[in-house]
C-alpha positions as CSV (number, residue, x, y, z in Angstrom):
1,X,232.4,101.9,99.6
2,X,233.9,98.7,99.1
3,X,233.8,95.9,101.7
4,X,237.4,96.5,103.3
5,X,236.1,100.4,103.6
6,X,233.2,98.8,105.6
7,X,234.9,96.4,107.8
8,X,238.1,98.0,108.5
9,X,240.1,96.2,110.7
10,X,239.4,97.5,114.1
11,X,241.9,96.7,117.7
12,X,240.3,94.7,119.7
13,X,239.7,95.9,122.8
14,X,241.3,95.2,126.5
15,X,238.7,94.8,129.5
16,X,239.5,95.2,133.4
17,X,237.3,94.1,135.7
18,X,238.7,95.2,139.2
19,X,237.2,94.0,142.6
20,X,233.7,94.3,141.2
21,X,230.1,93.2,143.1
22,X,227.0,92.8,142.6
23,X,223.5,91.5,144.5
24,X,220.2,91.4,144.1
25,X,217.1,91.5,146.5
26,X,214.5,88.3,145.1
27,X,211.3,86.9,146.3
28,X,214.0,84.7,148.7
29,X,215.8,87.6,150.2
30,X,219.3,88.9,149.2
31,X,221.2,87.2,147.1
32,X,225.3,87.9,146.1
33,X,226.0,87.3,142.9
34,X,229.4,88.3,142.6
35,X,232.0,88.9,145.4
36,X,235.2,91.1,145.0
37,X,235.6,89.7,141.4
38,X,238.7,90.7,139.2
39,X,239.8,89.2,135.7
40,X,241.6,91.0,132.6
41,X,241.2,90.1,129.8
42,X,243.6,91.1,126.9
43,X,243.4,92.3,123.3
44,X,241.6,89.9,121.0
45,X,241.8,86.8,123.5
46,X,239.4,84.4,123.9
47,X,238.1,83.7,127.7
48,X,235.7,81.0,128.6
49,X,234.1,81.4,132.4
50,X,232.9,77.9,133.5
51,X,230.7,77.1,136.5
52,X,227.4,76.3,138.0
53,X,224.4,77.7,138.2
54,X,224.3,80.7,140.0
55,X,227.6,81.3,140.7
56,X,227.4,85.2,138.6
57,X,229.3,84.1,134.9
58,X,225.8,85.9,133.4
59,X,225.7,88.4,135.4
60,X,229.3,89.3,135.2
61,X,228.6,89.3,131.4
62,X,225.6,91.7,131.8
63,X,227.6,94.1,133.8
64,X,230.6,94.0,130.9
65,X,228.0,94.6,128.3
66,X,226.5,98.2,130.0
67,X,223.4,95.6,130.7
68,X,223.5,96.7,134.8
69,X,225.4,98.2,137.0
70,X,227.9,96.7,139.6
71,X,227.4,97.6,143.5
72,X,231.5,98.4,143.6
73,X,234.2,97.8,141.9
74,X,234.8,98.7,138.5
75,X,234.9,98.1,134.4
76,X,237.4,99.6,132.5
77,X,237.1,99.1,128.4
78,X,240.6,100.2,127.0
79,X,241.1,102.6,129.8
80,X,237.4,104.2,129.8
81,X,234.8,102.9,132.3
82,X,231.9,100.8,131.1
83,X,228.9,103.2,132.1
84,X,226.1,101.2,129.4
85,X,225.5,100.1,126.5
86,X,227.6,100.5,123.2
87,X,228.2,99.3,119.7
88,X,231.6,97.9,120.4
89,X,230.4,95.4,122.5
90,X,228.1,92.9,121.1
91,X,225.8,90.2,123.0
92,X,224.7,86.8,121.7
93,X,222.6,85.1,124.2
94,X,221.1,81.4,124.5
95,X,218.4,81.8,122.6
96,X,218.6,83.4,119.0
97,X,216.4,86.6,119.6
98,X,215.6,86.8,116.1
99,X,212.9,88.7,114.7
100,X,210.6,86.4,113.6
101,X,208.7,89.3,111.1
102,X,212.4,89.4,109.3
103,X,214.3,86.9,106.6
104,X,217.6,86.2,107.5
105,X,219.2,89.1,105.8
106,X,216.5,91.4,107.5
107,X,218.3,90.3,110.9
108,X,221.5,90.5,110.2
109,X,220.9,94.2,108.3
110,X,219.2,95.2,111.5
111,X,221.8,96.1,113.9
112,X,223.9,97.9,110.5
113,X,220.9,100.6,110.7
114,X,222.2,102.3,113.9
115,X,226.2,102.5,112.0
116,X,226.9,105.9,110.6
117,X,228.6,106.5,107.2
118,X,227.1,102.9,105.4
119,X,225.0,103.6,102.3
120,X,222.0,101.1,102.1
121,X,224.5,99.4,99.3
122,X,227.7,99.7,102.1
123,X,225.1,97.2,104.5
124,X,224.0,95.2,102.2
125,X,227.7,93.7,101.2
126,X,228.6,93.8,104.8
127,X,225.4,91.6,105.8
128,X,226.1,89.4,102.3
129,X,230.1,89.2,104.1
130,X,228.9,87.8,107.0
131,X,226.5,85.1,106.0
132,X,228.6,84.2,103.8
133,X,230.8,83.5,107.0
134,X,228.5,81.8,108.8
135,X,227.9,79.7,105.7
136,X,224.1,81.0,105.0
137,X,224.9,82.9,102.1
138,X,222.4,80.5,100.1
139,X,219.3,81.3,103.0
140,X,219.8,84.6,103.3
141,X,215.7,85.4,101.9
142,X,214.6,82.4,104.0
143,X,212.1,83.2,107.1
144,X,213.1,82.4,110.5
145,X,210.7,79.7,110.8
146,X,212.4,77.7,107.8
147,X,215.8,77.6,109.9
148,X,217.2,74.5,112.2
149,X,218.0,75.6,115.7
150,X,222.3,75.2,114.3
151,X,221.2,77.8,111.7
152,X,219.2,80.3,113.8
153,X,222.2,80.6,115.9
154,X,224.5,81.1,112.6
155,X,222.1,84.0,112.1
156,X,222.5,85.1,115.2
157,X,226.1,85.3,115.6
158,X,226.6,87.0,111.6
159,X,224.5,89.9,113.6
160,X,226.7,90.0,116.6
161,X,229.7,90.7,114.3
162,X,228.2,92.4,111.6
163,X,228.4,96.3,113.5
164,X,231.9,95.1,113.5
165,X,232.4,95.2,117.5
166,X,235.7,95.0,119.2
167,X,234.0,92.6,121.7
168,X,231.9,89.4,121.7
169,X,229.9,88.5,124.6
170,X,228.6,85.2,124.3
171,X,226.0,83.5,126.9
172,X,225.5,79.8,126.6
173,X,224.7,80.2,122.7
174,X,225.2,76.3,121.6
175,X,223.5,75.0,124.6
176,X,220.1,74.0,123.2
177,X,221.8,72.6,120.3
178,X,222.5,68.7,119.4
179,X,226.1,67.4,119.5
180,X,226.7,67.3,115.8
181,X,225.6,71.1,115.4
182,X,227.6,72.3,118.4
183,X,230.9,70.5,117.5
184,X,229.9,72.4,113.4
185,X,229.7,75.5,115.2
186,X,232.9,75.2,117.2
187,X,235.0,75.0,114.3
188,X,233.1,77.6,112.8
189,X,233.5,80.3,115.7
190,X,237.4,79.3,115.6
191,X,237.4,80.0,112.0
192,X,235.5,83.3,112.2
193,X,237.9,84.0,115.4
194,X,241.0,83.8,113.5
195,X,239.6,85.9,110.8
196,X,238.3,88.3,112.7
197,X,240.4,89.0,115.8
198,X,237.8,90.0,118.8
199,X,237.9,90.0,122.0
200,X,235.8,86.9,122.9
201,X,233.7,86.4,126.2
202,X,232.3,83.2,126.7
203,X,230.1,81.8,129.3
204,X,229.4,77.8,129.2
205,X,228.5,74.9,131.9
206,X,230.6,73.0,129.4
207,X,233.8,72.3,130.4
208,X,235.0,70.5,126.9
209,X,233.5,73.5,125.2
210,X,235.1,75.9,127.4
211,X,238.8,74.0,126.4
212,X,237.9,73.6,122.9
213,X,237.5,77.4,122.6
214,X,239.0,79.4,124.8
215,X,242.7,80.3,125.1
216,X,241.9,81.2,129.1
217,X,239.3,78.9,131.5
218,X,238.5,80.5,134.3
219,X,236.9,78.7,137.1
220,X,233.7,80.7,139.4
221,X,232.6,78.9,142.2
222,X,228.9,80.0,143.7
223,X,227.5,81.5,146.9
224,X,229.0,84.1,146.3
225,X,230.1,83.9,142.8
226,X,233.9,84.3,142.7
227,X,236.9,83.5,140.1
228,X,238.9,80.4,141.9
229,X,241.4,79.7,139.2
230,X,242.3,80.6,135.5
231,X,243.7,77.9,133.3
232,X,245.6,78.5,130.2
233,X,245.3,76.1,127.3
234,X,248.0,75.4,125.4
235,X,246.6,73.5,122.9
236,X,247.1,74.4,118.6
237,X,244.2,75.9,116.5
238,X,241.9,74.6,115.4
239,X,240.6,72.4,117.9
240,X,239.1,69.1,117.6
241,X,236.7,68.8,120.9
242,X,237.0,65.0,120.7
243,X,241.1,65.0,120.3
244,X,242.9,62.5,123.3
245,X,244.4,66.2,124.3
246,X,241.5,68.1,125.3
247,X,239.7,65.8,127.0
248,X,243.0,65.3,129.5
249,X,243.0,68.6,129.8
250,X,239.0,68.8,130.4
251,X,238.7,65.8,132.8
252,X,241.8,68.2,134.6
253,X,239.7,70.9,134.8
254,X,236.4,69.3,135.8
255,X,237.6,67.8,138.6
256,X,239.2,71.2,139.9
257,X,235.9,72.8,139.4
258,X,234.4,69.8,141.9
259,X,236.4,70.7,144.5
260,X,235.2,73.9,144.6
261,X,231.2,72.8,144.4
262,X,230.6,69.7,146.0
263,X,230.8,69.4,150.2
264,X,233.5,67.2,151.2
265,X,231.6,63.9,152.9
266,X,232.7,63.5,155.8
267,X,233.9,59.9,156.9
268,X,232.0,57.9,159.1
269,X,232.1,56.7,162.8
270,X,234.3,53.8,163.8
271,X,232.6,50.5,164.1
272,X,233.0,49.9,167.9
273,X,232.6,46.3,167.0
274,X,235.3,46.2,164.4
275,X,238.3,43.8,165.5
276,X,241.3,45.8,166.4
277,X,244.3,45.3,164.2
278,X,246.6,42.7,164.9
């Protein structure tokens, strides 16, 4: 089977998310996550959901990837409702996950072993395809030890994509990363974005990230965690994360997203003793 046979193009897939909730009873008593939420998100385009802590962007991701369940509401994958996990939709989290007991190619080969109809050859190419990708094609016997924290999470993502999903669902994955590695990566997730095609999820505090990446932002606020506002950024591919652009449209977006999270102060009393206008 060649390497077209093994990665054939695939649509993308849509995903509704219609009036959904969700809580969750902690050690503090009962806590909303997410409040009446709704967002679609189209055919191979890439969404970024910014806010702060607790205000439900991973749990809305969870619930997308068949991770929990919603209290109401309701997610619809290309017209079929999301009832748990599945091979289409793929999850790369904060932190790499890698099995340290594997090489690099021992990771990425792992989720290929649950795909029907690939001969051990058919998974070999396909794993070779996408570290080649990621630009690890030269690692790919190195343990997971021997890797930087920017290469772990190449690793990572050539496993997210190598099952050949119709969606990404992306968690903070360049967050623990230095500067220099994260702006490396975002050209390389635009690259492999335009080659690939898939429906992208992406959940970031950053808000210069979320405008470097995503074709949508859309703005949660906390307490209960609920969508406030989408922007659309109209920007040209590739991106440069330091252009004059994004950052006007960033600084835009941040101060939007204040409104929304920090309490107005209120202004003070009069000075009594003040001298009246004249």
């Amino acid at each position: 089977m060649s390497i077209t046979q093994a990665l054939p193009p695939i649509q993308p897939a849509k995903l509704e998310v219609k009036s959904l909730s969700k809580s969750f009873t902690t050690r503090r008593g009962w806590l909303q996550a997410l409040e009446n939420v709704s967002l679609t998100v189209n055919e191979g385009e890439f969404v970024c959901l910014v806010g702060p802590s607790g205000c439900g962007k991973s749990t809305l991701l969870n619930l997308v990837a068949g991770l929990d369940t919603p209290d109401s509401g309701e997610l619809i994958s290309d017209g079929q409702p999301i009832t748990g996990t599945g091979r289409e939709r793929m999850v790369m989290f904060q932190e790499h996950a890698l099995f340290p007991w594997l090489d690099v190619m021992g990771n990425v080969l792992f989720g290929l072993h649950l795909k029907p109809n690939l001969t051990k050859n058919d998974r070999l190419e396909v794993a070779r395809y996408y570290l080649h990708l990621v630009g690890l094609e030269r690692f790919a016997h190195a343990n997971v030890h021997e890797l930087s924290g920017g290469m772990k999470q190449r690793v990572a993502l050539a496993r997210a994509l190598a099952p050949n999903p119709r969606v990404l669902l992306m968690d903070e994955p360049f967050a623990a990363l230095d500067a220099m590695t994260r702006e490396q990566l975002y050209d390389d997730l635009q690259l492999i974005w335009e080659k690939r095609k898939k429906t992208i999820i992406f959940v970031t505090h950053n808000v210069r990230e979320a405008v470097c990446l995503g074709d949508r932002v859309i703005l949660f606020s906390p307490n209960p965690g609920r969508i406030r506002e989408e922007f659309k950024i109209p920007l040209p591919r590739p991106r440069d994360i330091n252009s004059v652009e994004l950052a006007t449209i960033a600084t835009e977006i941040t101060r939007q997203l204040k409104s929304y999270t920090q309490p107005a102060i209120p202004a003070g009393p009069s000075d009594p003793a003040a001298p009246a206008a004249a």
